[in-house]
C-alpha positions as CSV (number, residue, x, y, z in Angstrom):
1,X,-31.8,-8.4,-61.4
2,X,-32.6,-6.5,-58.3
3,X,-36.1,-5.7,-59.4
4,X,-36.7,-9.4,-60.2
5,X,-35.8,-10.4,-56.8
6,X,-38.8,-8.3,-55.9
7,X,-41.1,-9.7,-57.9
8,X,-40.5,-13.2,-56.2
9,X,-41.7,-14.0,-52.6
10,X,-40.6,-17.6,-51.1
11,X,-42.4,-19.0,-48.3
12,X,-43.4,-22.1,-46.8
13,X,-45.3,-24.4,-48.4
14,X,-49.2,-24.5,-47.6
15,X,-51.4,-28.0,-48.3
16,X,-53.2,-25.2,-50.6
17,X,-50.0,-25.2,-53.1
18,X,-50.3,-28.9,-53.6
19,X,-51.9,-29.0,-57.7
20,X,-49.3,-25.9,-58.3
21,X,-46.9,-28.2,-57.3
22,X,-47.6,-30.8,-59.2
23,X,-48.0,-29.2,-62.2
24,X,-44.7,-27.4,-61.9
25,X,-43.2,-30.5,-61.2
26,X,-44.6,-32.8,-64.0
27,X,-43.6,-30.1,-66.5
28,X,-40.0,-29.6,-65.6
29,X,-39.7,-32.9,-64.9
30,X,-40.0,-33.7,-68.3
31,X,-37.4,-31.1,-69.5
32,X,-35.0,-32.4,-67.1
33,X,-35.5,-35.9,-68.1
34,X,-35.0,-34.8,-72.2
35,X,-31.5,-33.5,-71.4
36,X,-30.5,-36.5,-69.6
37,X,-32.0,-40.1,-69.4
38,X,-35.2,-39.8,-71.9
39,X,-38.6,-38.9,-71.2
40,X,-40.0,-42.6,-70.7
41,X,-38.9,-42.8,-67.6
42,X,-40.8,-40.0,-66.5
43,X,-43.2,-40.4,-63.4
44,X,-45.6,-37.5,-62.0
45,X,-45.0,-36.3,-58.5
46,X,-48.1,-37.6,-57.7
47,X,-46.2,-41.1,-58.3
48,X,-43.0,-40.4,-56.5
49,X,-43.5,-37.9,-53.5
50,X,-43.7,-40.2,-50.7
51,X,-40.8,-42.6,-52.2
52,X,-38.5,-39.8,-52.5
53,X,-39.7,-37.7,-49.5
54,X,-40.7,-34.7,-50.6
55,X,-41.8,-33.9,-47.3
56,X,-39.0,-35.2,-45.3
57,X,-37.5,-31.8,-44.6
58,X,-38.4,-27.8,-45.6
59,X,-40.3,-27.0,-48.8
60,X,-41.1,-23.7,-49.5
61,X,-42.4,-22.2,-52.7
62,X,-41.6,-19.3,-55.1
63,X,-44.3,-16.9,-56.0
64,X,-44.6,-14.5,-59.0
65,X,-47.0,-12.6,-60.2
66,X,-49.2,-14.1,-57.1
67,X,-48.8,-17.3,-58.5
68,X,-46.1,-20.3,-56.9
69,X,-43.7,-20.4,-60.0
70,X,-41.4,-23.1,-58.6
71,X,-40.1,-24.9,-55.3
72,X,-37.6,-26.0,-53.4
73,X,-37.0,-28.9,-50.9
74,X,-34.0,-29.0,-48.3
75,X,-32.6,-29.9,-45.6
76,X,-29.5,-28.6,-43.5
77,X,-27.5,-30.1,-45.7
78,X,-28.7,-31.2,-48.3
79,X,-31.2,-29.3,-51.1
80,X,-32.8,-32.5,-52.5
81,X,-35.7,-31.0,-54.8
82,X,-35.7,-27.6,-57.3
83,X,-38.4,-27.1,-60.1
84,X,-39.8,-23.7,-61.6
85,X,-42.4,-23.7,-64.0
86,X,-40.9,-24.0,-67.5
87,X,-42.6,-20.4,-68.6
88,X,-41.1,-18.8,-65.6
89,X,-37.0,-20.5,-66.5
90,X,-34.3,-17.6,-66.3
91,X,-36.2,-15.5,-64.4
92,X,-34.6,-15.3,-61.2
93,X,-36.3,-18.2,-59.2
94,X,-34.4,-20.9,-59.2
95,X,-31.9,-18.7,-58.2
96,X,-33.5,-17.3,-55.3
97,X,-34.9,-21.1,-54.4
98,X,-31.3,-22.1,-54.6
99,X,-30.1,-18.9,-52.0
100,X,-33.2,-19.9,-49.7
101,X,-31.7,-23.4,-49.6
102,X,-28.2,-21.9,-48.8
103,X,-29.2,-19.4,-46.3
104,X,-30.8,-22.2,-44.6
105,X,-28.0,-24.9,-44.2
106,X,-25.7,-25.7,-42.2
107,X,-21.4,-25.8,-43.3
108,X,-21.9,-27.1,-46.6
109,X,-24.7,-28.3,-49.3
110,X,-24.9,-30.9,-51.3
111,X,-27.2,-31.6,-54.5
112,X,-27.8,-34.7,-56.6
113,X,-28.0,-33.6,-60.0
114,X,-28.5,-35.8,-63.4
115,X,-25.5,-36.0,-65.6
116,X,-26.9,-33.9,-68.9
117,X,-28.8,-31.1,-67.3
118,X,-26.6,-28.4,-68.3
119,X,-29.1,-25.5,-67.1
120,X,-29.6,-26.8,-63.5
121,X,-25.4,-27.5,-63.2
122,X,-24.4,-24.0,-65.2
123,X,-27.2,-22.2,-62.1
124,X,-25.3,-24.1,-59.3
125,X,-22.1,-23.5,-60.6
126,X,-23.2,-20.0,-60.6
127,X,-24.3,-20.3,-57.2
128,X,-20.7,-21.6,-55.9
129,X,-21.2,-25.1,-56.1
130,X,-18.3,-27.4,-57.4
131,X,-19.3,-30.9,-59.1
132,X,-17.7,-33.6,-56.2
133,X,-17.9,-36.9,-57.5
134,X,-20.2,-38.4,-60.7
135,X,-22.3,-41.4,-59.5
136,X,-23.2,-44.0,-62.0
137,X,-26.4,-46.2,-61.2
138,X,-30.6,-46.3,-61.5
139,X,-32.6,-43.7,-61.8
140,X,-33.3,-42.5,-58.1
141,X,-37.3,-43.1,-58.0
142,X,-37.7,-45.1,-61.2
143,X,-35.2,-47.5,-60.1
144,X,-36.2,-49.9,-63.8
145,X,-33.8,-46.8,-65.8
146,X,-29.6,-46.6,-65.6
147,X,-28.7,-43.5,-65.0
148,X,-25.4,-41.0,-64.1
149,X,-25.6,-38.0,-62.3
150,X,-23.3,-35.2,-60.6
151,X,-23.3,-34.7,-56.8
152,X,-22.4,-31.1,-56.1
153,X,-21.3,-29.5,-52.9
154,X,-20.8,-26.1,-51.6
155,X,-19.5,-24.5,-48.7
156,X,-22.9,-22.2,-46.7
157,X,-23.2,-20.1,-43.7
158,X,-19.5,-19.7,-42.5
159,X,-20.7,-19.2,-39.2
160,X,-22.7,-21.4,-36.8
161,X,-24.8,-20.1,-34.2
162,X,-28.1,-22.0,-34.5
């Protein structure tokens, strides 16, 4: 896995990345929404940045190949968006976008997942995280869709000095 790690540089996001974005998001999107509540409620990042403040906090992408692959939004406690471009799943980047996050917080992490995505809550798992509470409701964005998701938390740093 080591020469993987390699292959991916994560930096800040530049107004440049924005259509990689997009399209990274709009796919994924979709494959998340399949394993959980249906693909008609699906709306393109376009649609939902500013509601769901994509910019509110740090974004920084993944690159591979010279390419962004993926990205990751957080803040100190909290990593609020993760998608990697569906050719580029299992290859070590949501992984290292989920370490970035980590590196970056403060005493502990939380995510908001959707019940259903096994692949996103078997790579957090992996990462340390522990599911905390399930949280029934609408769909965070697309308010007109019920929805049930996993909030997951996770003890980071261990020391503070920042």
């Amino acid at each position: 896995m080591s020469d993987v790690s390699r292959e991916i540089k994560i930096r800040p996001y530049e107004k440049a990345d924005w259509p990689r974005l997009c399209e990274i998001h709009d796919a994924a999107r979709l494959d998340e929404l399949r394993l959980s509540v249906g693909e008609d409620a699906f709306l393109s990042l376009e649609d939902t940045y500013e509601n769901e403040g994509l910019f509110d906090d740090k974004l920084s992408v993944a690159e591979m190949e010279g390419v962004v692959r993926g990205f990751v939004a957080f803040g100190e406690d909290e990593l609020t968006w993760l998608y990697v471009e569906p050719s580029f799943y299992r290859r070590g980047l949501g992984r290292a976008l989920v370490q970035h996050a980590a590196a970056n917080a403060a005493g502990e992490m939380q995510i908001d997942l959707l019940e259903g995505n096994a692949p996103a809550l078997k790579l957090y798992e992996s990462e340390g995280f522990t599911v905390d509470k399930r949280v029934e409701g609408q769909l965070i964005g697309n308010e007109g869709y019920a929805a049930s998701g996993l909030t997951l938390k996770r003890k980071v740093g261990g020391t503070s000095g920042g």
